[in-house]
C-alpha positions as CSV (number, residue, x, y, z in Angstrom):
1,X,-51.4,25.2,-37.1
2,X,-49.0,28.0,-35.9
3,X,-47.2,31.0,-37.3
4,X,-49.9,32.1,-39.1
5,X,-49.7,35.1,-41.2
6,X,-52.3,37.7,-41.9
7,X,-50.4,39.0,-44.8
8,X,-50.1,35.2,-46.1
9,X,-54.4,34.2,-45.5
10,X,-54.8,37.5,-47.4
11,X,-52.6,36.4,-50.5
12,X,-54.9,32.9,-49.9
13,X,-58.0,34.7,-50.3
14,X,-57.2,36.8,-53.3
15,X,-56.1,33.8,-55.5
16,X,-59.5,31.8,-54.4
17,X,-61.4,35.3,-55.4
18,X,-59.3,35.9,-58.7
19,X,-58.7,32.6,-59.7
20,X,-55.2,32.2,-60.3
21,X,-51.9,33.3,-58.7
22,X,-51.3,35.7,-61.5
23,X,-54.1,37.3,-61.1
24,X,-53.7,38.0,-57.4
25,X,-50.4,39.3,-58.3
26,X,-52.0,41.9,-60.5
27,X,-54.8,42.9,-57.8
28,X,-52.2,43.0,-54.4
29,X,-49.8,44.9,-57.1
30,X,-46.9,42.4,-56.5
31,X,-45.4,39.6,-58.4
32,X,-46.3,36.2,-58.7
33,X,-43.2,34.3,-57.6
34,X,-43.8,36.5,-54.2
35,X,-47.3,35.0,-54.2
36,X,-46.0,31.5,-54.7
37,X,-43.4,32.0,-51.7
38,X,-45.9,32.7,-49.6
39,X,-48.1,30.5,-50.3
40,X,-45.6,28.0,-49.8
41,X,-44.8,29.6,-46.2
42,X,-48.5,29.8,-45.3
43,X,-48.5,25.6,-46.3
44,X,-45.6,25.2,-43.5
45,X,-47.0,27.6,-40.8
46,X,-50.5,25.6,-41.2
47,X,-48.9,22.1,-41.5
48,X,-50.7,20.8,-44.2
49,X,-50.9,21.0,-48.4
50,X,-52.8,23.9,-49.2
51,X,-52.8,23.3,-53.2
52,X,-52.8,20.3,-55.2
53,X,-50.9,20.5,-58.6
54,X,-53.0,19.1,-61.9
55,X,-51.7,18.3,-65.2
56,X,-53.2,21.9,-66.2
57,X,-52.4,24.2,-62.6
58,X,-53.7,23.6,-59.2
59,X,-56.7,23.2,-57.2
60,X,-57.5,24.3,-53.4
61,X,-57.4,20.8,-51.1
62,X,-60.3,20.6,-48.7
63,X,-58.1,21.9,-46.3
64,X,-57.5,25.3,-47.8
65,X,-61.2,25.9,-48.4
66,X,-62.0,25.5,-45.0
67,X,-58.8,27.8,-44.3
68,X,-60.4,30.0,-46.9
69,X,-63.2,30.4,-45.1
70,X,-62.5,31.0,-42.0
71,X,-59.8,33.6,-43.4
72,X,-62.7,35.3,-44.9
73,X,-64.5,35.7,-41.6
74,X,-61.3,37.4,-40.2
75,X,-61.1,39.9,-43.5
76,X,-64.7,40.5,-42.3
77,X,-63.9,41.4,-38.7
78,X,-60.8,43.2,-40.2
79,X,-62.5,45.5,-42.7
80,X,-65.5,46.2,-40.1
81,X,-63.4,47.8,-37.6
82,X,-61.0,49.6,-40.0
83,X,-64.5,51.0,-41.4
84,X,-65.5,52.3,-38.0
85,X,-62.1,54.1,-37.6
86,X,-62.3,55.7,-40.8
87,X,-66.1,56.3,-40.2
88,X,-65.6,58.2,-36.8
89,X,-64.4,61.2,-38.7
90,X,-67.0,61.7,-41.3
91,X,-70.0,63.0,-39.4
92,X,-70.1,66.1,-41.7
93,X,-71.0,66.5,-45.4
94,X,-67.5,67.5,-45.9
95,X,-64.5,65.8,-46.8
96,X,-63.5,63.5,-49.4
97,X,-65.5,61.0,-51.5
98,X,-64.1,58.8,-54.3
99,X,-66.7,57.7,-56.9
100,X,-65.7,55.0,-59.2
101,X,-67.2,54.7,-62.5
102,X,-66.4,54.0,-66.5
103,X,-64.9,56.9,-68.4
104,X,-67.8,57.4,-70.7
105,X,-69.8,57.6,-67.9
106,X,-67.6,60.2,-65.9
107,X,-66.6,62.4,-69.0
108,X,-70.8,62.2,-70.7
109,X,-73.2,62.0,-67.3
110,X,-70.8,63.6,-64.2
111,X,-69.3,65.7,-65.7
112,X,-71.8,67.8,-66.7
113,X,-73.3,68.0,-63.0
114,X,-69.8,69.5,-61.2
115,X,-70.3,73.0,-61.3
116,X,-73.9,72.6,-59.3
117,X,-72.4,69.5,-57.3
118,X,-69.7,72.3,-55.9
119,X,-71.9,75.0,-55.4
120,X,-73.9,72.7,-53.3
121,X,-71.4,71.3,-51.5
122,X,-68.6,72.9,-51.2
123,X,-67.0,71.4,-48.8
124,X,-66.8,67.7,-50.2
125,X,-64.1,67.1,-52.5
126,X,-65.2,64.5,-54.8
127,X,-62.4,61.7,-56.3
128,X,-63.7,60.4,-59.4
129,X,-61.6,57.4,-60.7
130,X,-61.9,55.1,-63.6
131,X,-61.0,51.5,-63.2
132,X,-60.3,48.3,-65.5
133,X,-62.1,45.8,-62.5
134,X,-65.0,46.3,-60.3
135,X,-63.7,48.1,-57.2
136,X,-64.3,46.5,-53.7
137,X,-66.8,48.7,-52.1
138,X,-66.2,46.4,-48.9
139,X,-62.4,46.7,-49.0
140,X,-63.0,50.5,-49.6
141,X,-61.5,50.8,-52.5
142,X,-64.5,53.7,-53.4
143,X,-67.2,54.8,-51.3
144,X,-69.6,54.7,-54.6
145,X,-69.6,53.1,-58.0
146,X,-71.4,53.7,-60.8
147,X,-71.8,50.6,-63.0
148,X,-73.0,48.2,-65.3
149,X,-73.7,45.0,-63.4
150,X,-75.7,44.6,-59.8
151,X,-74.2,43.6,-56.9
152,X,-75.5,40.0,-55.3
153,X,-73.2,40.6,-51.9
154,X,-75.7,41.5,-48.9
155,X,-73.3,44.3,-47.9
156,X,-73.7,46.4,-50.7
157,X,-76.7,49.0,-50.9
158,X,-77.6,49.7,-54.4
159,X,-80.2,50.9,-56.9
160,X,-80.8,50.7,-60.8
161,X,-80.2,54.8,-61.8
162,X,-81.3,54.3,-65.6
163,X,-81.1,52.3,-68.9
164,X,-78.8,52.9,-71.8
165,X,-79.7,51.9,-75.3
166,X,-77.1,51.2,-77.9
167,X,-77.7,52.2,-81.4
168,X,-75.0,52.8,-83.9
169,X,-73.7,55.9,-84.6
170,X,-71.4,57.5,-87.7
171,X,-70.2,61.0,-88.6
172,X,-72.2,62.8,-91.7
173,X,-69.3,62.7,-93.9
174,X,-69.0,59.0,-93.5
175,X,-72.7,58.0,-94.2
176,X,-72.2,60.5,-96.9
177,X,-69.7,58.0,-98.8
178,X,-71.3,54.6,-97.4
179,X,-75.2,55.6,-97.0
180,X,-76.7,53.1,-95.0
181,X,-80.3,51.4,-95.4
182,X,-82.0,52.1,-92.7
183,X,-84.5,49.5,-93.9
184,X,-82.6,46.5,-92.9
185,X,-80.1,45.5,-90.4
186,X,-76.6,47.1,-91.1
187,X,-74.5,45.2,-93.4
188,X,-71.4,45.7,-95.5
189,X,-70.0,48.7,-93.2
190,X,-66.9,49.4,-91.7
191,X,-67.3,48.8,-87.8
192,X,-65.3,50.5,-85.3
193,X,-65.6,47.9,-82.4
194,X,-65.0,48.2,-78.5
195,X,-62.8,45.8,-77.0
196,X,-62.8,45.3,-73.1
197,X,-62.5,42.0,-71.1
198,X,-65.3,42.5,-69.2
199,X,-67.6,43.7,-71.7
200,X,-69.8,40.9,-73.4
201,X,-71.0,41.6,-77.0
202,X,-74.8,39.9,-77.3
203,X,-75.8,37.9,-80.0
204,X,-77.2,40.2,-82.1
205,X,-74.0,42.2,-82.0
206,X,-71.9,39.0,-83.0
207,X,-74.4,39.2,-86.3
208,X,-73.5,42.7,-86.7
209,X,-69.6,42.1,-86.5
210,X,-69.7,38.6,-88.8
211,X,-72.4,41.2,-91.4
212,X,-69.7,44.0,-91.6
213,X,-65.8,44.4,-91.6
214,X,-64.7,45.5,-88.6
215,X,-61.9,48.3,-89.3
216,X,-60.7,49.1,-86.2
217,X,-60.5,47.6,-82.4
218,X,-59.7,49.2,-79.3
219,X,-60.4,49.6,-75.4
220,X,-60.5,53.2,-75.3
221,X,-63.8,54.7,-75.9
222,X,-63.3,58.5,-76.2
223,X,-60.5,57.4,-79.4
224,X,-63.2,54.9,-80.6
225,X,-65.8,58.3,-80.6
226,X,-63.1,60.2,-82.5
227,X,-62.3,57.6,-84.9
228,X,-65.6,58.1,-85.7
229,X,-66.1,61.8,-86.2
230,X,-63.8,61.4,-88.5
231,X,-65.4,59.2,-90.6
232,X,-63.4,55.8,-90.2
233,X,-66.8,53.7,-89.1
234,X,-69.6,53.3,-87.4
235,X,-69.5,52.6,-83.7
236,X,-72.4,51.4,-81.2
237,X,-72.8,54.1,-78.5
238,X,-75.3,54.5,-76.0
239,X,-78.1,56.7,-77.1
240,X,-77.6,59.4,-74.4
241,X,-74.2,59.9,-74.6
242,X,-74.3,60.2,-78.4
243,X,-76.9,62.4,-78.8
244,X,-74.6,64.8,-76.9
245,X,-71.8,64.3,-78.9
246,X,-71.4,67.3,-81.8
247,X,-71.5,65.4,-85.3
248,X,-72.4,62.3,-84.7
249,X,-75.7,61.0,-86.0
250,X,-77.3,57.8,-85.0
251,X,-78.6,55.5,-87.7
252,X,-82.2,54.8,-87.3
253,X,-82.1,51.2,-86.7
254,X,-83.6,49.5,-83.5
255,X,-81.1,50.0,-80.6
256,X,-79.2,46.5,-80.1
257,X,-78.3,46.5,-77.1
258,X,-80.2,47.6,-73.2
259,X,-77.7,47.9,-70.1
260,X,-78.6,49.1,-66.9
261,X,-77.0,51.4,-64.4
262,X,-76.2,50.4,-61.3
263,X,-75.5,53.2,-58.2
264,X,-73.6,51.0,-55.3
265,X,-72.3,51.5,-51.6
266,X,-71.5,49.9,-48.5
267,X,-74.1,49.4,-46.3
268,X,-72.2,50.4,-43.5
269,X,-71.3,53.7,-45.1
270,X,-74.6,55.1,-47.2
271,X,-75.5,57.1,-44.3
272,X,-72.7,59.0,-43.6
273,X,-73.2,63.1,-44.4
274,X,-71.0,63.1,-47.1
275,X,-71.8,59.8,-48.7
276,X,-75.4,60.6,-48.8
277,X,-75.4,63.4,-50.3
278,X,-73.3,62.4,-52.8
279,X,-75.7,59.4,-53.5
280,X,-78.7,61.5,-53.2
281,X,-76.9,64.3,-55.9
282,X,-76.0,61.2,-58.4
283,X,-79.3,59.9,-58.2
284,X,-81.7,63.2,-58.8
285,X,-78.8,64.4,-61.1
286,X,-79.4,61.7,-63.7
287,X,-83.0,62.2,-63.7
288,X,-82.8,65.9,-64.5
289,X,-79.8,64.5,-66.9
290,X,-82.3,62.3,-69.0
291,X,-84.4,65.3,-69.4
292,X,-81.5,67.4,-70.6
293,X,-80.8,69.9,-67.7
294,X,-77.3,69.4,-67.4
């Protein structure tokens, strides 16, 4: 059990997080047969089989996952004191903070805020980034996110900011041509739908989609919305960023859809100056948001 590698428990734990080696590829941005090479060399260094092959991939022996865990302990221990380093120089509201949130969320709800955000702190220099997976708040990837599902590790701080209904949504030149009865739930119309691996359409959106034809599919939201200005569909859209959105006019049926949103940071960091106050700005921003101040 010599010649361990830290590099090689690392590339250990990201395929027992991910769930495959391609997917640890993607997330350590490098490629798989690299993974598989090391994995191989972390086998020899630790002197016993790691992974056992199946008919349809592998599985971790009972070797690996207690390897796994105690790796995980050391990525603990690694991450704290690289988070005290970096820590040590931010005892000021000043410098920079990177927020991590969906584009729809960044373009309709943040957006909007700057101008005041900069004014009152003109010395922090936000970074707001979009991502396609949940960012590792531990790993400090971002110092916030903004998102659509809570957090169940212990070392994440976070609270429920609002609720977003969904209710469909189509430009007045479209329900012109296809007027829509408003007594019943939509049928026959053409859908614009929003595809996403890691969003989950709810049952009574599958009735929706098998009740119309669905005309149009993509993961970009802000093409979906102009799609739909110009009268290709409808689309579902949360309530508060469509009501902001020049010539678009919900359809009074009962929203189908509820999703919260979540505010999130490391516990070790939510105190900091800068942090805080970017916390504390997000948080009172969306209440004066929902009442149409921004």
């Amino acid at each position: 059990m010599h010649n361990l590698n830290w590099d090689d428990l690392r590339i250990l734990l990201a395929v027992s997080d991910t769930g495959s080696q391609s997917a640890a590829a993607s997330q350590l941005h490098i490629n798989q047969t690299t993974i598989s090479r090391r994995l191989r060399q972390l086998e020899q260094g630790y002197g016993r089989p790691l992974l056992q092959r199946q008919r349809q991939g592998y599985c971790f022996t009972d070797e690996a996952l207690v390897l796994i865990e105690q790796a995980r302990k050391m990525e603990q221990h690694v991450l704290e004191i690289a988070r005290a380093q970096a820590n040590q120089q931010r005892t000021e509201p000043q410098g920079q903070v990177i927020v991590s949130s969906t584009d729809m969320v960044l373009k309709y709800m943040l957006s909007p805020m700057m101008a005041e955000f900069q004014r009152r702190y003109p010395k922090i220099e936000l970074v707001l980034l979009t991502n396609d997976k949940l960012v590792s708040l531990a790993h400090m990837e971002a110092d916030i996110a903004l998102r659509y599902i809570s957090s169940e590790q212990q070392d994440i701080a976070q609270k429920k900011l609002l609720t977003f209904q969904y209710y469909y949504y189509a430009s007045e030149a479209y329900l012109q041509r296809f007027p829509v009865d408003e007594s019943q739930s939509l049928t026959g119309h053409r859908l614009l739908k929003f595809e996403h691996k890691a969003y989950r359409y709810n049952p009574q959106q599958l009735i929706d989609i098998d009740n119309n034809q669905v005309v149009l599919r993509s993961n970009h939201a802000d093409f979906l919305i102009d799609a739909c200005l110009q009268g290709l569909g409808v689309l579902s859209l949360q309530q508060q960023f469509g009501q902001r959105i020049p010539g678009l006019k919900m359809i009074q049926l009962p929203h189908h859809r509820e999703v919260s949103l979540w505010i999130a940071s490391h516990k070790d960091n939510r105190h900091l100056p800068a942090i805080r106050a970017v916390l504390d700005f997000i948080s009172e921003g969306s209440e004066r948001w929902l009442k149409g101040e921004f």
